[in-house]
N, C-alpha and C positions, 0 to 999 in steps of 0.2 A: 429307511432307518431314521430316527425319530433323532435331532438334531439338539446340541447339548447348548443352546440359546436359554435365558430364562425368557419369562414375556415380558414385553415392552413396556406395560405399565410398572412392569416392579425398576428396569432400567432407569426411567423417566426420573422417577422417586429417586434413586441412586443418585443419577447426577445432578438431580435437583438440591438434594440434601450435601452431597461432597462440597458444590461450589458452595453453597451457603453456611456450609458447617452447621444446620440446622433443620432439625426433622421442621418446627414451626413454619420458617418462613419456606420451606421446601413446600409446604404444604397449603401455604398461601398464595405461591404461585401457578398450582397445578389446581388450583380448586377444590383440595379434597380437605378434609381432619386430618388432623396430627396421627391418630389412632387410626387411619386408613394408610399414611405414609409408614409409619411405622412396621404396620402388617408388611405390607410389602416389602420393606427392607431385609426383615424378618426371614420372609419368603427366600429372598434372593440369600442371603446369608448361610441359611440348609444348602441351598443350590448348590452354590460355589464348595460349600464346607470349610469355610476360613472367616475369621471375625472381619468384617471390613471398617467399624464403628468401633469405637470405645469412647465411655461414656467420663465424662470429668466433672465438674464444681460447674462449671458454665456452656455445660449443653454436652455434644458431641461433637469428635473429632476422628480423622478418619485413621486408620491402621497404614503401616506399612504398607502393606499387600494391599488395601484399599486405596492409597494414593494409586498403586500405580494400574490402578482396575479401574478406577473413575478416567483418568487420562485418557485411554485405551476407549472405554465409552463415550464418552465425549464428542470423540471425534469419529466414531461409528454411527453415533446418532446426530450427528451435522451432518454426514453425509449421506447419509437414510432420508433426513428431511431435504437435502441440498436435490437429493435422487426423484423424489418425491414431487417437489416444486418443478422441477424440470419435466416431471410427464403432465403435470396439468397447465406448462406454461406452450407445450406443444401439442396441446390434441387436435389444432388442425394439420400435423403433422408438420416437418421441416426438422432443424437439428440446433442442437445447444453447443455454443464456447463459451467456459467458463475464463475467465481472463484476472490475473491478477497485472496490478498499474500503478508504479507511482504515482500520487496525486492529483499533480496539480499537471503533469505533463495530460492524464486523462481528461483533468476538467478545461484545459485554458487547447490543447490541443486534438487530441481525439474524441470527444462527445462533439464538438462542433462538425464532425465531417462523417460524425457514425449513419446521417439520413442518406450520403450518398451511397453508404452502404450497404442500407435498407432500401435503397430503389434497384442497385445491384441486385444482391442477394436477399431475396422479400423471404427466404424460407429462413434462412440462418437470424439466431438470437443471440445476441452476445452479455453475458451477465458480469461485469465489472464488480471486483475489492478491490483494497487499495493495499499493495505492499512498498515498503520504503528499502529491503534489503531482501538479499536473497534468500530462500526458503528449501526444505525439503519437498520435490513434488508431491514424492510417494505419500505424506501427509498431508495433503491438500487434492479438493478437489478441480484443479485448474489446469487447461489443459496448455496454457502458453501465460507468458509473463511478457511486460512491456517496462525493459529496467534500464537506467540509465549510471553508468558507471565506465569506467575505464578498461582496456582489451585485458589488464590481466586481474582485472576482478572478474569479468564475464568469462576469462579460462577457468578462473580457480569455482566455476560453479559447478560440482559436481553432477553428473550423469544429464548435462546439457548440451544441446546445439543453438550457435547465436546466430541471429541474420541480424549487420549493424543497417539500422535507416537512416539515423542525421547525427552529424557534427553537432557538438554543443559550442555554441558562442557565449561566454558569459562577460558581461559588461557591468560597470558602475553606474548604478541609475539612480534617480530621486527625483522628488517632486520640486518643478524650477523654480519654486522660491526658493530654495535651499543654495541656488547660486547665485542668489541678489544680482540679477540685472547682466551674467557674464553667459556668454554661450559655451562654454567649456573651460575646464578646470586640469591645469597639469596634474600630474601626479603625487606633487609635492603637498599642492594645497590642498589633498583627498584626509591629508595627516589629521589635520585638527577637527576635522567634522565626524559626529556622531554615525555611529557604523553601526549596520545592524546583519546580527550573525546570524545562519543557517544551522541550525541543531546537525544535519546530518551534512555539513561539513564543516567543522568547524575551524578546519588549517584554510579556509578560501583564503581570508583576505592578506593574511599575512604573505599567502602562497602569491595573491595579487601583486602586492607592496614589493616581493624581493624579487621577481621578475621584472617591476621598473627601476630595482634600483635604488628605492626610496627604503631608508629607516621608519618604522612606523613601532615604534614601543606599545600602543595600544591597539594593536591589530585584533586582537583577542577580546577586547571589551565592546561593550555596548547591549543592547536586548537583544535575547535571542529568540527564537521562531522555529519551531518543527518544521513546517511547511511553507514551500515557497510562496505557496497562495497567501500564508500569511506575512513573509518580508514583502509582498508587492504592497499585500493590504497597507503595510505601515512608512513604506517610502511613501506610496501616494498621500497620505495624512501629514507628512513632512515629518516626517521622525529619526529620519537620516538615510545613510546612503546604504545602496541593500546591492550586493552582488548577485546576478539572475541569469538565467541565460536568455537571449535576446528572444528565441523564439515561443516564450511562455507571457510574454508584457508587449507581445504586438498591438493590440487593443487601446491599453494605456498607452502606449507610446503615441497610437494614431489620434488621439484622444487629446492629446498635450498635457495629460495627469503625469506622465515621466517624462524625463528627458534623462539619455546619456552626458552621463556627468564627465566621462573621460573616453576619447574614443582608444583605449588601448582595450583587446579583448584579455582575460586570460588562458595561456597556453596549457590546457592541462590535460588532451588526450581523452576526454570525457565525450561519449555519444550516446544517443539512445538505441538498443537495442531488442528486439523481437526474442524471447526465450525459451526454448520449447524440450521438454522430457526427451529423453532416447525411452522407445516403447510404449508411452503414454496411447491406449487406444481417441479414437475421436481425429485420424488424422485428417481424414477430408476436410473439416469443417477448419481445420487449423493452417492449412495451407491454401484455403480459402482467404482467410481473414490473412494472412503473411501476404499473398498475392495483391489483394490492395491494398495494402499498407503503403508495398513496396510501388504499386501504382502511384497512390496518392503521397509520397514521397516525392517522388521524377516531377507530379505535375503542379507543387507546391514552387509558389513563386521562390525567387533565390534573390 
């Protein structure tokens, strides 16, 4: 039975043209005329039998039913191509983890130790994105997550199972000119120096401050940073003090570009943990890759 799909060049065109709200630049990116893009929307429009475009003063915009058909394709054709890349990334055969990963815990932590992986398991491929919060699986093609957050945000993730690997230790660090000549700084004297915030927590430091005890009226100020790869970047330049967790600034620390500015850590229940679907096929390859995780966990120094 002859399958109710239109073809993929007329889709292409689709979602070419919804994200750009534009047959033109839909049309510059796929290499074709306007008058070729067009046809095919065309095409696809009989198909479905519902307007997906309507046309205004300054180009086209998409319909109703067209927003939520673009959306739907989208992410049919990321995963067509995601499917795609994946058989010409294994034709000497072996097996694909798609892995979604905090940042900077990927780049400062697991890319450094992924060759011993690759001497392990020479068949297995593992393809890293980077997510900062939790996701729906079922919309993604990822067969495990590497997320760092507290035991009842990793419950409240729906239709998951966690395996925790490490403690977070997060400390006050900066670049040691920033402590003129002292080897360590109480808590009090953290008050009047330039603080630099973490976008994706923004209660740290105050959350730091009232666990010693110290008032700090400006807990909330100073620049802030999506990413921790970028509060290390800007402690090390001297731009003030950045809240991190210890085991993402080993480097810099070995390095004497940081130094712990206060040796008090903060208590806040935060580890990283391994995330993985209930049902998600591709287990072998996924309990693989847990398996040394949880190896290379045990034999990381302490």
């Amino acid at each position: 039975m002859r399958r109710k799909i239109p073809s993929l060049q007329a889709l292409a065109c689709f979602e070419a043209a919804a994200r750009h709200q534009s047959y033109t630049r839909a049309a510059q990116e796929l290499a074709l005329t306007q008058g070729a893009v067009s046809r095919q929307l065309t095409a696809l429009e009989d198909f479905v039998g519902v307007a997906l475009f309507k046309r205004t003063r300054h180009g086209v915009t998409l319909t109703e039913r067209g927003r939520d058909y673009a959306a739907q394709v989208a992410i049919r054709l990321n995963a067509l191509e995601q499917d795609t890349l994946d058989v010409m990334s294994t034709q000497g055969g072996g097996s694909v983890l798609h892995l979604a990963a905090v940042p900077t815990f990927a780049t400062r932590w697991l890319i450094p130790r992924l060759p011993e992986l690759k001497r392990a398991q020479p068949e297995l491929t593992v393809h890293i994105e980077t997510r900062t919060r939790p996701f729906m699986f079922a919309d993604t093609p990822f067969d495990c997550a590497l997320f760092a957050g507290t035991p009842e945000q990793v419950g409240q993730w729906a239709g998951t199972r966690a395996t925790k690997l490490l403690d977070e230790v997060v400390l006050p660090v900066c670049h040691p000119g920033l402590l003129q000549g002292l080897d360590k700084l109480l808590p009090e004297a953290l008050v009047g120096l330039p603080l630099l915030q973490q976008s994706t927590r923004p209660e740290a430091w105050r959350q730091w401050f009232d666990a010693q005890g110290v008032a700090a009226p400006q807990a909330l100020s100073g620049a802030r940073f999506e990413l921790f790869s970028m509060t290390v970047a800007a402690a090390v330049h001297g731009m003030g003090l950045a809240l991190v967790p210890r085991l993402l600034i080993d480097s810099e620390l070995a390095r004497g570009e940081l130094v712990v500015a206060c040796e008090r850590p903060l208590a806040n229940q935060r580890a990283y943990y391994m995330v993985r679907p209930d049902g998600r096929d591709n287990p072998a390859a996924t309990q693989i890759f847990l398996d040394w995780l949880v190896q290379s966990v045990q034999s990381a120094p302490r």
